[in-house]
C-alpha positions as CSV (number, residue, x, y, z in Angstrom):
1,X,0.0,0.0,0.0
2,X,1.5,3.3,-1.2
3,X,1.0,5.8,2.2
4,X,1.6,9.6,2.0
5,X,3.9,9.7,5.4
6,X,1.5,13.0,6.3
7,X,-1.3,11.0,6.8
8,X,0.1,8.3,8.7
9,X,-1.5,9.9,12.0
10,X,-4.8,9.0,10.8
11,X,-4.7,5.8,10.6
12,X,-4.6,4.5,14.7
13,X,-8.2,5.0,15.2
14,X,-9.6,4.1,18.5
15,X,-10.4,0.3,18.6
16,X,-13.9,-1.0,20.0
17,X,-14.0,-3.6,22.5
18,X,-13.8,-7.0,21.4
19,X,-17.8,-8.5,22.0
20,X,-16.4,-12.5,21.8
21,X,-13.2,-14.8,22.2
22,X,-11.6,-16.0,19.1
23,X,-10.8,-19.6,19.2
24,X,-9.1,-22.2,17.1
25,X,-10.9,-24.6,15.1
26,X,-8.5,-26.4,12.9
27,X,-4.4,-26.2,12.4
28,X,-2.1,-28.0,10.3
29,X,0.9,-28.6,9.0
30,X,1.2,-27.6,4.9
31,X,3.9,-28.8,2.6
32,X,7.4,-27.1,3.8
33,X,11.0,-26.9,2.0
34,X,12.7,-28.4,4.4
35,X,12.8,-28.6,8.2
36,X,14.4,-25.5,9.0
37,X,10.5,-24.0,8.1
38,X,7.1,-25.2,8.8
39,X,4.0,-23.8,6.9
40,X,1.4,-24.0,9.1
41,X,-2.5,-23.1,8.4
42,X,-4.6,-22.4,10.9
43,X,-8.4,-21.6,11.0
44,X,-10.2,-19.6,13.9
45,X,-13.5,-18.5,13.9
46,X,-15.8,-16.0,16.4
47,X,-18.9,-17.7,17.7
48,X,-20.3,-14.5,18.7
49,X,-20.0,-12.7,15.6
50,X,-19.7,-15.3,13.2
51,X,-16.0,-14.3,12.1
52,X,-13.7,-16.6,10.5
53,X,-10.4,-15.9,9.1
54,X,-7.3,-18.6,7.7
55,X,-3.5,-17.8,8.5
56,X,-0.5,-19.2,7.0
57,X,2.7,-19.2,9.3
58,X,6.2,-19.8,7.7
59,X,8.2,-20.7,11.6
60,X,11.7,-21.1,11.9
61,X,13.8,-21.8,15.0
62,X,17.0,-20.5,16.1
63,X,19.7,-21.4,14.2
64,X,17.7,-23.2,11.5
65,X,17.3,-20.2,9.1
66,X,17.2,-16.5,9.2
67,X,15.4,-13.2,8.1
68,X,16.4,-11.2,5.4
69,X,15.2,-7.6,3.7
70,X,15.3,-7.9,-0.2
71,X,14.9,-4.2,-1.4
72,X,13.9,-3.5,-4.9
73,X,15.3,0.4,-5.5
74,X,14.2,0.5,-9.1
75,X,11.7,0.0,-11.9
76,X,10.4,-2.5,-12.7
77,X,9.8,-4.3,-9.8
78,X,9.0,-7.7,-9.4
79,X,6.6,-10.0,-7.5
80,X,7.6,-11.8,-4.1
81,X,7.2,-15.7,-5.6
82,X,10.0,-14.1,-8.5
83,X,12.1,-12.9,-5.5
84,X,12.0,-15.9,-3.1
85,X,12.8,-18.2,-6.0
86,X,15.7,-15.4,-7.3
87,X,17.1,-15.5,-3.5
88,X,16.5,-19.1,-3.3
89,X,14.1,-18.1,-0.1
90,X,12.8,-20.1,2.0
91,X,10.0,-18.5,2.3
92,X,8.6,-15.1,2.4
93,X,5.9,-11.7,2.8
94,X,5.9,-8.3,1.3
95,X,7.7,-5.4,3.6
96,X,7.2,-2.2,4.6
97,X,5.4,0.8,3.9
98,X,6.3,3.3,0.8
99,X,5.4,6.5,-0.3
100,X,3.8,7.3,-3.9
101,X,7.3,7.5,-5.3
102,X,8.2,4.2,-4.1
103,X,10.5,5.5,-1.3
104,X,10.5,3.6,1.5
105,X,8.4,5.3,4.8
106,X,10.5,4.9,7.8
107,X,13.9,2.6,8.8
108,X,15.0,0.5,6.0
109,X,18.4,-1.3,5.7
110,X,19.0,-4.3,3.4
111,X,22.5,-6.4,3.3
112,X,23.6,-4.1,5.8
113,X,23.1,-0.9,3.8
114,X,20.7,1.4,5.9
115,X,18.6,2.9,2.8
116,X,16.0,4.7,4.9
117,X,16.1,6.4,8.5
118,X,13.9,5.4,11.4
119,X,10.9,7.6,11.2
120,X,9.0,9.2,14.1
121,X,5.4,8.6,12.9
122,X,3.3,7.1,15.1
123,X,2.3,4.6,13.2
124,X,5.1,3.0,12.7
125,X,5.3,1.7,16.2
126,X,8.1,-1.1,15.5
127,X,11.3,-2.3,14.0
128,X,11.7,-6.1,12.8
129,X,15.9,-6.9,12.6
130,X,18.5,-9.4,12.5
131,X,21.6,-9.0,14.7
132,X,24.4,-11.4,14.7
133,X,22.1,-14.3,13.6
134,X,19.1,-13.2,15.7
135,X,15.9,-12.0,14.9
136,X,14.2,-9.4,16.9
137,X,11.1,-6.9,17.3
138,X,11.5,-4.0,19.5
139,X,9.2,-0.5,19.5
140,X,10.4,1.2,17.9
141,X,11.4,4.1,20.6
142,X,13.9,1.3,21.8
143,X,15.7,0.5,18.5
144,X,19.2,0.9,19.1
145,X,21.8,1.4,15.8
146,X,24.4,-1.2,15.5
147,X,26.8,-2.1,12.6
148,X,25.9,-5.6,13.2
149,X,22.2,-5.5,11.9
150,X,21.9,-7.2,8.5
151,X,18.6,-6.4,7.5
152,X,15.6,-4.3,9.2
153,X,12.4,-2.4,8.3
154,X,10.1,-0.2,10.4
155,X,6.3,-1.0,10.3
156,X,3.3,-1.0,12.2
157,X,1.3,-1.1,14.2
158,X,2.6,-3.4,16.9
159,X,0.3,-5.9,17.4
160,X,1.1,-8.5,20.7
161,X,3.8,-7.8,22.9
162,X,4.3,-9.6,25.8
163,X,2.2,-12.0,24.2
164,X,-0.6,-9.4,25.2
165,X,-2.8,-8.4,22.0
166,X,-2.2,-4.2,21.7
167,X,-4.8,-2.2,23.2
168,X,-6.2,0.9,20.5
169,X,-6.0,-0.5,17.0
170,X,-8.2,0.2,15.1
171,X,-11.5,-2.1,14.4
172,X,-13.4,-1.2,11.7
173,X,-11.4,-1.6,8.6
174,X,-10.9,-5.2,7.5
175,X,-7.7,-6.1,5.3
176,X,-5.8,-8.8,3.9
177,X,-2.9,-8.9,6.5
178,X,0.8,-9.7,6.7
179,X,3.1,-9.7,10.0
180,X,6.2,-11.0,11.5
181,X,6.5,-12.2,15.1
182,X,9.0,-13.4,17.5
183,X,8.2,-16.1,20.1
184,X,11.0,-14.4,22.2
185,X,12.8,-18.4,22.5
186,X,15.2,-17.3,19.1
187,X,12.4,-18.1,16.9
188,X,10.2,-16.2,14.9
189,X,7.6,-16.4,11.8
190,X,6.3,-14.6,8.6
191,X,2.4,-14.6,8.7
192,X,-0.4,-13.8,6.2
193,X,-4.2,-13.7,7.6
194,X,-7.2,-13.2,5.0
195,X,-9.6,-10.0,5.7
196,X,-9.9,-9.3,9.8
197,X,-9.3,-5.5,11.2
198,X,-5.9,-4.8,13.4
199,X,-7.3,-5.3,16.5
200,X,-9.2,-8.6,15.6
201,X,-5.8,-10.0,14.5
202,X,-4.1,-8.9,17.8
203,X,-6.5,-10.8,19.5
204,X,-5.8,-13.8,16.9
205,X,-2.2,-13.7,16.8
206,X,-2.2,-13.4,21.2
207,X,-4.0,-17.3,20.9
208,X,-1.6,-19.4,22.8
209,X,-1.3,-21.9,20.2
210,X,-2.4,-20.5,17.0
211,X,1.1,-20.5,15.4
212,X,2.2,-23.8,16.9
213,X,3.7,-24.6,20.7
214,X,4.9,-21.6,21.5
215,X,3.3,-18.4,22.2
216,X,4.3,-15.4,20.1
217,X,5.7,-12.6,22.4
218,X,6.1,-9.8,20.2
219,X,3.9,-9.6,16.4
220,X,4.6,-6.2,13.9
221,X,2.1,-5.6,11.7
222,X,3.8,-5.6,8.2
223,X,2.3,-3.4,4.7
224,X,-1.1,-5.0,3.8
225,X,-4.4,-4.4,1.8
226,X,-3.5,-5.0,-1.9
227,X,0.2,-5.2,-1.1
228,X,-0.3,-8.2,1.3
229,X,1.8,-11.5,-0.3
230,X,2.4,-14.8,1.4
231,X,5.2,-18.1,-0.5
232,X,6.3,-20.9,1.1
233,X,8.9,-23.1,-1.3
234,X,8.1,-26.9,-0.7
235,X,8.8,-30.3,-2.0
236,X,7.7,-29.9,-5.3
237,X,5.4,-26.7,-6.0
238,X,5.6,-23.9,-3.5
239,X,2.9,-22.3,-2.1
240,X,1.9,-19.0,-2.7
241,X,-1.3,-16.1,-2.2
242,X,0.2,-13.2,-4.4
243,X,-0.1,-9.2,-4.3
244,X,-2.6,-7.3,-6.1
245,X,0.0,-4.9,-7.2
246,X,4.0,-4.4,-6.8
247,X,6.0,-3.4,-3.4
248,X,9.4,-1.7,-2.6
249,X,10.7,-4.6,-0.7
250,X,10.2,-7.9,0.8
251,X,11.0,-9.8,4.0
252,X,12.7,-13.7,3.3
253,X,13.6,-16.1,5.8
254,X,16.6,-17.9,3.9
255,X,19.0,-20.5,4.7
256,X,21.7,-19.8,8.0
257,X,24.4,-18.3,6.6
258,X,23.0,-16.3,3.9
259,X,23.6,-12.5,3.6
């Protein structure tokens, strides 16, 4: 989604209390490329309300695989399944927000090249980065320079931390969703989640279980709407929900090792 970074205020509207629990009714374990990553889709659904909504989780543990920030500077730009099988990804989600020139809105740095400076606006609440290996997300207020960061990107709004969903997003506008999380063990994931508003998907994503065993402590919401993308390689054809339109950059987990 192309954002004009004066209107980025706007868009944390006050969140309405949640009238039901979501719950989960069915998770499994998709086709994967190998066992550093498991696709997992999961199904929940709002008894109250009569929500449903399907997520697709690409998990990796420490040590098995890492993130990395693929930025596409110029025209023309391809689409994320041409990019995860150009990077020989793992798997991987469309970025961060940019502006209507395609510039990049708020902290961007890709093979250790910082492209665009952390930004102030509000929105933009959190900063998802690899250090020496390890994948973090920290607010954004907290983000700390350091030579040794590979790849990062600035997005928002944060969605659990603590494992807590984020009180005051906003609940009225339904999207196609992408996000990263951390389960604050090492390991971390790349999420998609078909139409649900920001705070319905904090309340999703804060589910004990819904990504597998372990709770996710920290979630950033990544660039969705129209630029929301989801691939997964596997053992034979990968899977993959594609963009409605072209993105700046993209967010890969790749193999250990890989810069």
């Amino acid at each position: 989604m192309k954002i004009f970074p004066h209107a980025l205020v706007f868009c944390l509207a006050t969140a309405s209390l949640a009238s039901a629990a979501w719950q989960i009714v069915g998770s499994e374990r998709r086709n994967s490329p190998n066992e550093a990553v498991e696709h997992r889709q999961t199904e929940v659904a709002n008894e109250a309300t009569g929500a449903r909504a399907t997520l697709h989780f690409a998990s990796f543990q420490p040590g098995a695989a890492n993130l990395m920030v693929i930025d596409q500077p110029t025209a023309p730009r391809g689409d994320l399944a041409a990019a995860m099988e150009r990077e020989h990804a793992l798997a991987g989600v469309n970025g961060g927000y940019f502006d209507p020139q395609d510039a990049p809105v708020g902290l961007l740095i890709s093979g250790g090249k910082r492209i665009a400076p952390l930004s102030s606006a509000r929105l933009l609440s959190g900063v998802l980065f690899t250090k020496a290996g390890r994948v973090e997300v920290v607010r954004a207020k907290r983000f700390e320079k350091n030579p040794r960061i590979d790849s990062a990107v600035q997005c928002g709004p944060l969605l659990v931390d603590g494992t807590k969903p984020v009180d005051g997003l906003n609940d009225t506008r339904s999207a196609r969703r992408t996000f990263a999380f951390v389960d604050g063990k090492g390991g971390g994931a790349l999420g998609y989640c078909s139409s649900v508003s920001l705070a319905q998907l904090a309340e999703i994503l804060a589910l004990p279980t819904v990504a597998g065993a372990r709770p996710i402590a920290r979630a950033l919401n990544l660039d969705g709407g129209s630029s929301s993308a989801f691939w997964v390689g596997g053992k034979g054809e990968p899977f993959s929900i594609s963009e409605f339109k072209t993105v700046r950059d993209f967010v890969a987990i790749v193999p250990r090792g890989t810069r």
